[in-house]
N, C-alpha and C positions, 0 to 999 in steps of 0.2 A: 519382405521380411527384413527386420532390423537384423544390425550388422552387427557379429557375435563381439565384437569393440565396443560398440556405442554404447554411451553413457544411459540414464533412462533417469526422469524424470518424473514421480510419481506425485499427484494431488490428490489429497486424503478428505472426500467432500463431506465425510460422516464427523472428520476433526473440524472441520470447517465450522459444521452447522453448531458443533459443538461449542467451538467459539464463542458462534452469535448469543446462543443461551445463554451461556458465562454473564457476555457482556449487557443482556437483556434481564439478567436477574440482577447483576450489580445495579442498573438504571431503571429499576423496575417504577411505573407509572411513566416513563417517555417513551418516544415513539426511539427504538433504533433505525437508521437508516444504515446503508452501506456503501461505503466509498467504494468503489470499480472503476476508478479512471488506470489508466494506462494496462488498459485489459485485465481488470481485476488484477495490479501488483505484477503481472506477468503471468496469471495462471491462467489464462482466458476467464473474460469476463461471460462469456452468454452459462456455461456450466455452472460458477459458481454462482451468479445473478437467479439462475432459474434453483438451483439447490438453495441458494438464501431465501427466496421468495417462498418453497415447501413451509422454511423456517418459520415465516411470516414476514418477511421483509418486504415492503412497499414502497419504499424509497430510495433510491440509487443515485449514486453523484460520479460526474464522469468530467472531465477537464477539456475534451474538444467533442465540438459539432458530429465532427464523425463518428467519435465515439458512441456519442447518443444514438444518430442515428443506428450503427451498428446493434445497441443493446437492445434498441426496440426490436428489429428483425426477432434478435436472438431470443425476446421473451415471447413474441408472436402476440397473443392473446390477452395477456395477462395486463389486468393495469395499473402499471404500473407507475409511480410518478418519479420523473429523470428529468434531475439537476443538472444543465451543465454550467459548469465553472467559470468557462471564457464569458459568457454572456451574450450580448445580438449585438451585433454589426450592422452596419446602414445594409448590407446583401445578406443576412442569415435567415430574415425574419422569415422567408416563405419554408427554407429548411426546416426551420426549429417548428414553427406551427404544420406542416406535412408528418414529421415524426414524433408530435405529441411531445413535445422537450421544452422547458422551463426553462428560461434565463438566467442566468444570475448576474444581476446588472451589476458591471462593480465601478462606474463612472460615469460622471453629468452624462460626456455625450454617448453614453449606451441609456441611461434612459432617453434622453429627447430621441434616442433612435427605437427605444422601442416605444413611444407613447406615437412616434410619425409612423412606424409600422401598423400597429393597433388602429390609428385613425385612420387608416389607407385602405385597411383590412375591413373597417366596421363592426370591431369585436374588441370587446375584453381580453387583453393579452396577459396570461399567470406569468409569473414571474417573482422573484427574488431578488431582496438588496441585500449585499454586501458591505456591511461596513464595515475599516480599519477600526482597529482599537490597539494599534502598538506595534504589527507585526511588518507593517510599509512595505507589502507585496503585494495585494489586492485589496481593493475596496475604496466606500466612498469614505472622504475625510467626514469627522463631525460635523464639521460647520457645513458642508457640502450637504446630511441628513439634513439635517435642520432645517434649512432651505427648502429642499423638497415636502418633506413633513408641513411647512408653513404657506405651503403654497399649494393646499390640497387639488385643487380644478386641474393643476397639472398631472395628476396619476388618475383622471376619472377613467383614463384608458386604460389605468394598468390593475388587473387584481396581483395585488402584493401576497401573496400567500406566507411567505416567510421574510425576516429578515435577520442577520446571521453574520457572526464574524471568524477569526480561526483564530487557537494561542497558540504562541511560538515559542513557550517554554514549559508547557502540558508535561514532557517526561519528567522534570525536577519539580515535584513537589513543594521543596522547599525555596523556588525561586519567587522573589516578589513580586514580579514582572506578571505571576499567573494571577495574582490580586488586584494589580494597577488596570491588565487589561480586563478583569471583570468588573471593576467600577465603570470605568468606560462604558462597556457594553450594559449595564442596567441602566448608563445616564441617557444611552440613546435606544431604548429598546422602547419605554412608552411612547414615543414619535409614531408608532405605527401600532397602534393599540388592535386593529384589526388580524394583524398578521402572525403567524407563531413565531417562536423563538430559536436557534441553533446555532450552542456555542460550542459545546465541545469536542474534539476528537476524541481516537483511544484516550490519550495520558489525562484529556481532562475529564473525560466518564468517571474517571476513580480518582479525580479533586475534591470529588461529595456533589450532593443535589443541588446548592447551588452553585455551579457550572451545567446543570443539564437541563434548565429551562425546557419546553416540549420536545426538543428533539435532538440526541446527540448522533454525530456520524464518527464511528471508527472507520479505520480502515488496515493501520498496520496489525495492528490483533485479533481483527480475524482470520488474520492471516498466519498467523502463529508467533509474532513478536512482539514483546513485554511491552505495557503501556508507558515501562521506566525506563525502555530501552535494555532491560536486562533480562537475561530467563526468567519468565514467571511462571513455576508450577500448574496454576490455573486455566494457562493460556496453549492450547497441543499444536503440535506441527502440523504446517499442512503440506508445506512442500519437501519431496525428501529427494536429492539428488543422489545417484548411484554411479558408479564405473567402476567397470573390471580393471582387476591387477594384469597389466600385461609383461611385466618381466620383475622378476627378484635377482637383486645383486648385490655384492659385495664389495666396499668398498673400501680403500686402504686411507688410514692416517695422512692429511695430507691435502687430499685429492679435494679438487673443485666440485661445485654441484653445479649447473644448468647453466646460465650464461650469464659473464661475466664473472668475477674474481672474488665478489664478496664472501660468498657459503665456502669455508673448508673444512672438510671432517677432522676435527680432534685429534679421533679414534676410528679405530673399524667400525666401520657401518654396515649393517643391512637395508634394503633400502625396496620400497616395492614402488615401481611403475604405471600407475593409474592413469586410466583412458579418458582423463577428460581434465581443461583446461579453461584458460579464460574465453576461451571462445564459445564455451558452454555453459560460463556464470562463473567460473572458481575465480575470484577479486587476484590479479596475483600480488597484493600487498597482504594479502592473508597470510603469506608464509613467514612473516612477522608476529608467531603467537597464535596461527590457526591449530586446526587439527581433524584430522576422519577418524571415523568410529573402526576398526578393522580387526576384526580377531576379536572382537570380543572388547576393545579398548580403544582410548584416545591414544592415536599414534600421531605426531608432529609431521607438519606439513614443511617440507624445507626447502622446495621451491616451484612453482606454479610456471608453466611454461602455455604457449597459445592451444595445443592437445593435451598436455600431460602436466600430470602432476608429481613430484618425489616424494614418498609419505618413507618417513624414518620407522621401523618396524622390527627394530634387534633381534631378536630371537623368537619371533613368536610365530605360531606356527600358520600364517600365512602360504596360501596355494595360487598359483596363476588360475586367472580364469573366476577368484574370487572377487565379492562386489563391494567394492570400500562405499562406505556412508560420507560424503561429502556437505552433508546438508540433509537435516532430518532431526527424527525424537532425538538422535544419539550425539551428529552434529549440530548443537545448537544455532539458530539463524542470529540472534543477537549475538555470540559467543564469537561468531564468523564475522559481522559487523564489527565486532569491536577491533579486531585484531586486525583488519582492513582498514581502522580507523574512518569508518563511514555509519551509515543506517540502517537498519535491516531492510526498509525500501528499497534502498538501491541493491542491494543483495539481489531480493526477489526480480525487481524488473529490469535484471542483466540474463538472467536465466534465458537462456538462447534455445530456440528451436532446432539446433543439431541435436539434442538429447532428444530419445523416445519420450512419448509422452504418455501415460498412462493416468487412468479416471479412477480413483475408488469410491462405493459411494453410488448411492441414486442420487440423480441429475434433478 
């Protein structure tokens, strides 16, 4: 039995799915896939992977080996087709082909490593390229495509099923960096005339259609954060983090808050005690501009400690034992990001496993 303290951690898989629709009718005629690496964002990925899949999702992207393999377990039967990120290693290739997982080659020597696996094997190895188009984190360079492209007997091993880049300024709209790197990606996208297309994430699904060539992958908005990095109406929570008030107090003109010297109250404060800290997900730079939903309102976060939190609370009629909203419909996960000065990514996959975990929602 959970501990009448502990925080609780709710995943709303009926907002979830809701999401994908969103993002499935914005994109309508491409395939959505869905991002689930780092356990689906932190909410586990086998629950939402098999809730997205009800949705109709059939493509999943996961960033390590393990991961893949873990998803496959957790969909059992279903088949489903999983991207990983990292790509094949001169030792993965028996992994990655045992658990049905896809490459995503993002370097010369990950292909010759997996065209030397494929011929080892005696099979057509699927697989994915990755090209750079601007973003200089993964991928092959242009001139590096090209090569390969021109030297087709070098991939008779490999079926290319996709090839795909990622933009690295998708939330701003109005940056030009989102246009530079889509000329790029149409200069090298006929190179592989046989294979589908996948450029955009969230932010670039709502750049327009051309950004979503056959297949886009979100991942921070299904999760419940704006593809602009801002609250977007359209887009519902799916994680909602809770903890009880455990002490209300008063405090005098003056007086420090939490450690160190920085926070002094003005004025009289009231002030409630919340059972859950960064060792539960609450950023503690959030209390720079954060806030929990409490009583009915946004009440000011004023300092985040490793269990607790200090939510400023004046006069309102607050009771111990009550469950402030730390993250949820009411505390926004972008609203929380910003004020942490981070991403809502990082938000979700700090989300620690001391909080209760609770499903809403068929699986």
């Amino acid at each position: 039995m959970p501990s009448p303290t502990r925080a609780r951690l709710t995943i709303d898989l009926d907002a979830l799915a809701a999401n994908y629709r969103t993002i499935r009718q914005t994109a309508a005629g491409t395939e959505v896939a869905a991002v689930v690496k780092s356990d689906g964002y932190g909410l586990g990925a086998g629950p939402v992977s098999r809730r997205l899949w009800r949705e109709g999702a059939r493509s999943f992207f996961v960033a390590r080996l393990d991961e893949g393999e873990a998803l496959r377990a957790a969909l059992g039967d279903r088949e489903a087709d999983i991207y990983v990120l990292d790509g094949l290693t001169a030792t993965s290739g028996p992994r990655l082909a045992a658990a049905g997982l896809t490459p995503v080659l993002n370097t010369v020597p990950q292909v010759e490593a997996a065209i030397a696996f494929a011929a080892g094997a005696g099979r057509l190895l699927p697989c994915a390229l990755h090209v750079d188009t601007g973003m200089n984190r993964q991928g092959l360079a242009a001139d590096e495509a090209r090569a390969i492209a021109a030297a087709p007997g070098r991939l008779a091993r490999l079926d290319v099923r996709l090839v795909m880049s990622h933009l690295g300024s998708a939330h701003d709209p109005a940056d030009p960096r989102n246009g530079e790197q889509l000329a790029r990606f149409q200069a090298v996208r006929p190179l592989f005339p046989e294979a589908r297309a996948s450029f955009a994430n969230s932010g670039g699904t709502y750049l327009g259609s051309a950004y979503r060539f056959d297949m886009v992958r979100p991942g921070i908005s299904l999760y419940g954060g704006g593809p602009e990095e801002r609250p977007d109406p359209a887009i519902a929570a799916v994680a909602k983090l809770e903890a009880p008030v455990l002490d209300l107090r008063r405090i005098a003109a003056g007086e420090h808050l939490g450690y160190g010297s920085g926070l002094v109250t003005q004025r009289p404060t009231r002030v409630a005690i919340v059972g859950a800290g960064y060792t539960d997900g609450v950023i503690r730079a959030a209390r720079h501009g954060g806030y929990a939903w409490l009583a009915g309102a946004r009440r000011k976060l004023l300092a985040v400690t490793m269990d607790l939190t200090i939510v400023e609370t004046d006069e309102a009629p607050v009771q111990i034992g009550e469950m402030a909203e730390l993250l949820g419909p009411n505390a926004l996960l972008d609203d929380l990001a910003r004020a942490a000065e981070t991403v809502a990514h990082e938000v979700l996959v700090r989300l620690s496993a001391r909080a209760e975990r609770v499903y809403l929602g068929e699986v």
